[in-house]
C-alpha positions in Angstrom: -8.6 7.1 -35.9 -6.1 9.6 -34.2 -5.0 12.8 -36.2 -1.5 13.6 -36.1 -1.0 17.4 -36.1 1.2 18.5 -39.5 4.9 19.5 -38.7 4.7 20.8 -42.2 2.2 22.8 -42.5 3.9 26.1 -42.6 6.2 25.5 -45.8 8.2 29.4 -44.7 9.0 27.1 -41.3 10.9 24.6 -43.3 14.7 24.2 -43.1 16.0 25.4 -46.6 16.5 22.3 -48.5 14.2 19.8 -46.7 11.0 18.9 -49.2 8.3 16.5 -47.1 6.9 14.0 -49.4 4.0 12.4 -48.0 3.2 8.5 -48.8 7.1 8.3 -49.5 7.0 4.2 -48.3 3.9 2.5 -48.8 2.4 1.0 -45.3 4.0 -2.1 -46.1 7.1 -0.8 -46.5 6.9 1.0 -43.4 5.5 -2.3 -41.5 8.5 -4.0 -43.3 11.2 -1.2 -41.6 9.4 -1.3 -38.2 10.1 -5.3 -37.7 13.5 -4.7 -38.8 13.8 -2.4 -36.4 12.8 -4.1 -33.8 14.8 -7.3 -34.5 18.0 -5.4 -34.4 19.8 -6.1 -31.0 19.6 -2.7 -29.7 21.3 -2.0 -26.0 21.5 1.7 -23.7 24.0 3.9 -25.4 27.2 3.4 -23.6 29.3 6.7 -23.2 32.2 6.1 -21.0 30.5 5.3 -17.5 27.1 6.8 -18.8 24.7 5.5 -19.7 22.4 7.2 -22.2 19.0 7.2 -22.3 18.4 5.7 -25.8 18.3 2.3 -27.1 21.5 1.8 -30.2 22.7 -1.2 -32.2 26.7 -0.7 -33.8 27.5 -1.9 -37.2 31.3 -2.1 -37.7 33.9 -0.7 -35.8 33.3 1.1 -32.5 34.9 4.3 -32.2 38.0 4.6 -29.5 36.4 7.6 -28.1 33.4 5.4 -26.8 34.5 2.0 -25.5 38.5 3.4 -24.6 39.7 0.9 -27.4 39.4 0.1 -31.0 37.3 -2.9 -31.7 34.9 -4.6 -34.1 31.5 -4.7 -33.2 
Protein backbone atom coordinates (compact mmCIF):
# COMPACT_ATOMS: atom_id res chain seq x y z
CA UNK A 1 0.00 0.00 0.00
CA UNK A 2 1.23 3.68 -0.87
CA UNK A 3 1.99 6.17 2.06
CA UNK A 4 0.70 9.43 1.71
CA UNK A 5 3.16 12.02 3.25
CA UNK A 6 1.15 14.08 6.35
CA UNK A 7 0.29 17.81 5.35
CA UNK A 8 -0.36 17.95 9.10
CA UNK A 9 2.24 16.97 10.60
CA UNK A 10 3.68 20.24 11.87
CA UNK A 11 0.50 21.44 13.97
CA UNK A 12 2.72 25.38 14.45
CA UNK A 13 2.19 25.08 10.25
CA UNK A 14 -1.43 25.04 10.53
CA UNK A 15 -3.65 28.02 9.52
CA UNK A 16 -5.13 29.32 12.85
CA UNK A 17 -8.55 27.87 13.13
CA UNK A 18 -8.16 24.84 10.82
CA UNK A 19 -8.29 21.39 13.25
CA UNK A 20 -7.56 18.02 10.89
CA UNK A 21 -9.66 15.21 12.07
CA UNK A 22 -8.59 12.10 10.63
CA UNK A 23 -11.30 9.19 9.76
CA UNK A 24 -13.80 12.24 9.61
CA UNK A 25 -16.19 10.02 6.77
CA UNK A 26 -15.98 6.44 7.03
CA UNK A 27 -14.60 4.79 3.55
CA UNK A 28 -18.00 4.23 2.62
CA UNK A 29 -18.90 7.56 2.95
CA UNK A 30 -16.07 8.65 1.01
CA UNK A 31 -16.82 5.89 -1.79
CA UNK A 32 -20.45 7.26 -1.47
CA UNK A 33 -19.14 11.22 -2.28
CA UNK A 34 -16.64 10.02 -4.99
CA UNK A 35 -19.62 8.35 -7.27
CA UNK A 36 -21.53 11.37 -6.66
CA UNK A 37 -18.97 13.23 -7.90
CA UNK A 38 -18.35 11.73 -10.73
CA UNK A 39 -22.10 11.50 -11.84
CA UNK A 40 -22.38 15.19 -11.70
CA UNK A 41 -22.26 16.72 -15.31
CA UNK A 42 -19.14 18.55 -14.98
CA UNK A 43 -17.84 20.74 -18.19
CA UNK A 44 -14.30 23.18 -18.64
CA UNK A 45 -14.87 26.25 -16.65
CA UNK A 46 -16.03 28.83 -19.05
CA UNK A 47 -14.63 32.46 -18.33
CA UNK A 48 -15.61 34.69 -21.02
CA UNK A 49 -13.62 33.23 -24.15
CA UNK A 50 -11.38 31.09 -21.78
CA UNK A 51 -11.43 28.30 -21.07
CA UNK A 52 -10.18 27.10 -17.70
CA UNK A 53 -8.37 24.35 -17.01
CA UNK A 54 -10.73 22.56 -14.47
CA UNK A 55 -13.73 20.52 -14.86
CA UNK A 56 -17.18 22.52 -12.89
CA UNK A 57 -20.88 21.69 -12.65
CA UNK A 58 -23.37 25.02 -11.80
CA UNK A 59 -26.24 24.76 -9.43
CA UNK A 60 -28.66 27.71 -9.80
CA UNK A 61 -28.18 30.82 -11.33
CA UNK A 62 -25.08 31.64 -13.30
CA UNK A 63 -23.51 34.79 -12.47
CA UNK A 64 -23.69 37.82 -15.35
CA UNK A 65 -20.03 38.29 -14.90
CA UNK A 66 -19.39 34.72 -16.45
CA UNK A 67 -21.84 33.87 -19.29
CA UNK A 68 -22.52 38.08 -20.23
CA UNK A 69 -26.23 37.36 -19.07
CA UNK A 70 -28.32 36.34 -16.18
CA UNK A 71 -29.71 32.80 -16.50
CA UNK A 72 -30.69 29.59 -14.73
CA UNK A 73 -28.51 26.87 -14.93
Amino acid sequence: MLSQLSMFADESAQPEGLHYQPDFISAQEEAALIGNIRALPLAPFQFGIYEGKRRVVFFGVLSPRFSGRRQSS
